[in-house]
N, C-alpha and C positions, 0 to 999 in steps of 0.2 A: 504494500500500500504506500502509497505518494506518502508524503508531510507537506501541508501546508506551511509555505513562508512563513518565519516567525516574526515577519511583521505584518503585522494584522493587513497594514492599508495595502498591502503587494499582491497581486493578483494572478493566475496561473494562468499558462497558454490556453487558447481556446480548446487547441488540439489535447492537451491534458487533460481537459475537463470530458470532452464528447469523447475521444476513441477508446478509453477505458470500457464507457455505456456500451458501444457497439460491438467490442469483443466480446463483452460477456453474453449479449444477446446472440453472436452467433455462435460461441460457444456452448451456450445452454438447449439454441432450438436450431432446429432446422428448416430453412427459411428459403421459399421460392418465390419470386416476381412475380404477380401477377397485374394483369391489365397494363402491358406494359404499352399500351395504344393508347391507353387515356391518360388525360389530365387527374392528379391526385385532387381532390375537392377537397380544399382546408374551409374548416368553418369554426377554427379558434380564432384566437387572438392576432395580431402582427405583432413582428417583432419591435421593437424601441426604436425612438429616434436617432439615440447614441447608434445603433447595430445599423441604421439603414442609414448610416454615412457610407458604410462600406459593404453591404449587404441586399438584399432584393428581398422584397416579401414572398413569404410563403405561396401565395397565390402567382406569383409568378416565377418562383422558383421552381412550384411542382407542375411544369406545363410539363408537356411529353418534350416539346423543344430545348428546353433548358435541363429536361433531368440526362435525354441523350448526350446534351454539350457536354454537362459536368459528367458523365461514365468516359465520352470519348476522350476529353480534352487531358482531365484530371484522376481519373481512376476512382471518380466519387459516384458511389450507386443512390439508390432511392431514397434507402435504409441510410446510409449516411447522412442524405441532406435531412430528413424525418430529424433523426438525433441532432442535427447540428440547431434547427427550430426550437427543438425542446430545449436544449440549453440552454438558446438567446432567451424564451421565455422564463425559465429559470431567472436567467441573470438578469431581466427584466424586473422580474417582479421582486427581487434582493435590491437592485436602486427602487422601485418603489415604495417599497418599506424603508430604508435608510432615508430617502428622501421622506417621506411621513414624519420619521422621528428625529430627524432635523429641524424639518417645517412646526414639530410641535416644542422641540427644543426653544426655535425663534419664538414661538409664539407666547411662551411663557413666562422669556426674558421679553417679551415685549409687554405683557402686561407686569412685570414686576418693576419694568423702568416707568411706564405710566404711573403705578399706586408712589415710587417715588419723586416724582414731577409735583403729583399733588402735595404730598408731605410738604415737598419745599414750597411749594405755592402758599401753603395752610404757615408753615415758618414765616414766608416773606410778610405773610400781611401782622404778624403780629409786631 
């Protein structure tokens, strides 16, 4: 098993995160293509806006067009780009949450410097 950087804010290769997922799935099952003429219909989420700086959504990821590019071009099959979606969603919804508890962070030093504004306000008039 990896270790995580022992510093928290350091972040792993993308490929560190997904190819582990996808070895064990094809090591655990045995897995055949099928509909490989169709388009995969995603009807989750997209990926983040941070991901689709350098990324395509799932919707047009999973055309029949672009999964043959990525088999011929990159040696990346169906099942790969699947896992590599799940992870961007993962790692999505991990800034979602940090951002939450950031956003709530702010918001509480925002209301503790307001109740101090008043204090000095309530100070200045005496």
């Amino acid at each position: 098993m990896k270790e995580w950087n022992k510093q928290k804010d350091k972040t792993a290769v993308f490929s560190d995160l997904a190819d582990p997922i996808l070895k064990a799935i094809r090591f655990a099952y045995k897995l055949e293509r099928k509909n490989i003429d169709k388009d995969i219909k995603w009807t989750g989420y997209d990926i983040g806006q941070d991901d689709m700086a350098t990324c395509i959504s799932p919707n047009e990821k999973f055309t029949v067009k672009n999964l043959v590019w990525a088999l011929e071009e990159h040696g990346i099959d169906a099942l790969h780009e699947i896992i590599t979606v799940a992870v961007q969603l993962g790692i999505e919804q991990g800034r979602r949450i940090h951002r939450g508890t950031v956003n709530s962070y702010l918001s509480s030093i925002k209301t503790w410097i307001d109740l101090i504004q008043k204090d000095i306000e309530t100070i200045k008039c005496y």
